[in-house]
C-alpha positions as CSV (number, residue, x, y, z in Angstrom):
1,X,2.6,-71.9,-93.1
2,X,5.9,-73.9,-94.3
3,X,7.5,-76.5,-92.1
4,X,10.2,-74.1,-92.2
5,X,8.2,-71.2,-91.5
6,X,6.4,-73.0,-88.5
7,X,10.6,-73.9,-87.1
8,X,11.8,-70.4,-87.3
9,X,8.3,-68.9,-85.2
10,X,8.9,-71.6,-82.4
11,X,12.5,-71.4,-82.7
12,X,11.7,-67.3,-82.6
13,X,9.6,-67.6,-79.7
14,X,11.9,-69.5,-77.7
15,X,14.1,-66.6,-78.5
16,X,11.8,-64.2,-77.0
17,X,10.6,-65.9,-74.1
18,X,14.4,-66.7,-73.3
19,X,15.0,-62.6,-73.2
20,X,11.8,-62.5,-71.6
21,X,13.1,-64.4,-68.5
22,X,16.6,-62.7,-69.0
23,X,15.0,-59.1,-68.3
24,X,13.0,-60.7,-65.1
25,X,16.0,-62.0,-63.5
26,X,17.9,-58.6,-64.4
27,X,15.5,-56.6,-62.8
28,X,14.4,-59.4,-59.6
29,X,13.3,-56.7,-57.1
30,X,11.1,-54.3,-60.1
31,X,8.7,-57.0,-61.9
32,X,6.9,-53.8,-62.9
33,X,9.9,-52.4,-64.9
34,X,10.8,-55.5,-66.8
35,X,7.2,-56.7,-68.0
36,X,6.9,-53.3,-69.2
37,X,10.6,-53.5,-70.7
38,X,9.5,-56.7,-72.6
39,X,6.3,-55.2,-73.3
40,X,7.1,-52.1,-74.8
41,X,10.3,-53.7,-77.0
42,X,7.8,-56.2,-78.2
43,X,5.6,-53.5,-79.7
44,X,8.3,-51.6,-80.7
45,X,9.6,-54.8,-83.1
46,X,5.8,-55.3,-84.1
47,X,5.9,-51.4,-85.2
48,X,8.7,-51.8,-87.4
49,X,8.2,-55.1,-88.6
50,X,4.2,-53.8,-90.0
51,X,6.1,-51.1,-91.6
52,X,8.9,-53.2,-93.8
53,X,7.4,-55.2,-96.6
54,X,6.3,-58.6,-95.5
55,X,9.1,-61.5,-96.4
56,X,9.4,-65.4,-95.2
57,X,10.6,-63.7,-91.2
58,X,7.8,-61.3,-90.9
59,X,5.8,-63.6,-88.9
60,X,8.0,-65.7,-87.5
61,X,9.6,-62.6,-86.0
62,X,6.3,-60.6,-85.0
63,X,4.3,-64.1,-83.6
64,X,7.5,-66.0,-82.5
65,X,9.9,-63.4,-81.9
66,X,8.0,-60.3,-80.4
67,X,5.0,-63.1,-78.7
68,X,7.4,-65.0,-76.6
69,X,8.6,-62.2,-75.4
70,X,5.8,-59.8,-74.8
71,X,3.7,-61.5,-72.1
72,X,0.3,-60.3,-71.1
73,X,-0.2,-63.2,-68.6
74,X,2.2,-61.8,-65.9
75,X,1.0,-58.2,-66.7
76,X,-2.5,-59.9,-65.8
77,X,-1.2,-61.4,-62.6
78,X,0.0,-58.2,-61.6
79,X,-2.7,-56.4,-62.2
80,X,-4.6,-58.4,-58.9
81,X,-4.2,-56.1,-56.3
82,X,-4.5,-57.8,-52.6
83,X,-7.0,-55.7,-52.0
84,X,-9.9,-53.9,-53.5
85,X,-9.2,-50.5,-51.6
86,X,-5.9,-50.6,-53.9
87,X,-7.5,-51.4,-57.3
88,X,-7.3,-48.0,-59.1
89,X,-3.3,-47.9,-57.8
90,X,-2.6,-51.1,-58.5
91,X,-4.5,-52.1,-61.5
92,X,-6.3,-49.1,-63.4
93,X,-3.2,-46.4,-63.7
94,X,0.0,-49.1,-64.2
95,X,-2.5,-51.0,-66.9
96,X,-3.2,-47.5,-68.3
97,X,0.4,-46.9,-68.7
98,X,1.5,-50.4,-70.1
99,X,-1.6,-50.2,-72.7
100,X,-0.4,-46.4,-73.7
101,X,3.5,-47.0,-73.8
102,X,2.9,-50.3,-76.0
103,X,0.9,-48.8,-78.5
104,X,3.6,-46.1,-78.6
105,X,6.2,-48.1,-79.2
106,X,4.5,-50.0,-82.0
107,X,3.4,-46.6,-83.6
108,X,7.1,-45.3,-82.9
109,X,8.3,-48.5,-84.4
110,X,6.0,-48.0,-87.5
111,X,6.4,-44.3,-88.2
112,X,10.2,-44.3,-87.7
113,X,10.5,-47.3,-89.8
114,X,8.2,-45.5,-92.4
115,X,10.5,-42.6,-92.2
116,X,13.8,-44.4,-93.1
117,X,12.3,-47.1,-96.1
């Protein structure tokens, strides 16, 4: 990776972790809805940026771009449920649906993308 390269993808990333954050304090009261805003949108960049051919912002915009602002660690902090009585509400069905809605996106991104070029 270029110097220049390696500046865009942190430059990128603080991008993405910036609308990240953005979404979360849009949606304070439904931490639910916006990791699984940012999630989604992340997969749906990654989609379309594996179907265009690869140039210098590929990666900077699918590691930088689309990582800082995907974030698995607060889905994972979510996923703890207080109890274990609640663990198939709490964790199994919304990790079900983040897991099926991000790989939707991505293929959505990809297959629309493919569709256009």
């Amino acid at each position: 990776m270029t110097p220049l390269a390696l500046l865009a993808t942190v430059l990128l990333g603080s991008l993405g972790a910036l609308l990240r954050w953005l979404v979360g304090k849009a949606l304070p009261q439904a931490p639910w809805w916006s990791v699984g805003i940012v999630n989604v949108a992340g997969s749906l960049v990654v989609g379309v940026l594996a179907a265009l051919p690869e140039t210098f912002w590929t990666y900077p915009l699918m590691v930088g771009l689309a990582g800082g602002l995907t974030t698995f660690s607060t889905l994972a902090v979510l996923m703890v449920p207080p109890t274990t009585e609640k663990i198939a509400r709490r964790a199994f069905w919304p990790l079900a649906l983040h897991l099926v809605l991000g790989i939707a996106g991505c293929a959505l991104g990809f297959v629309a993308t493919q569709a256009v070029l």
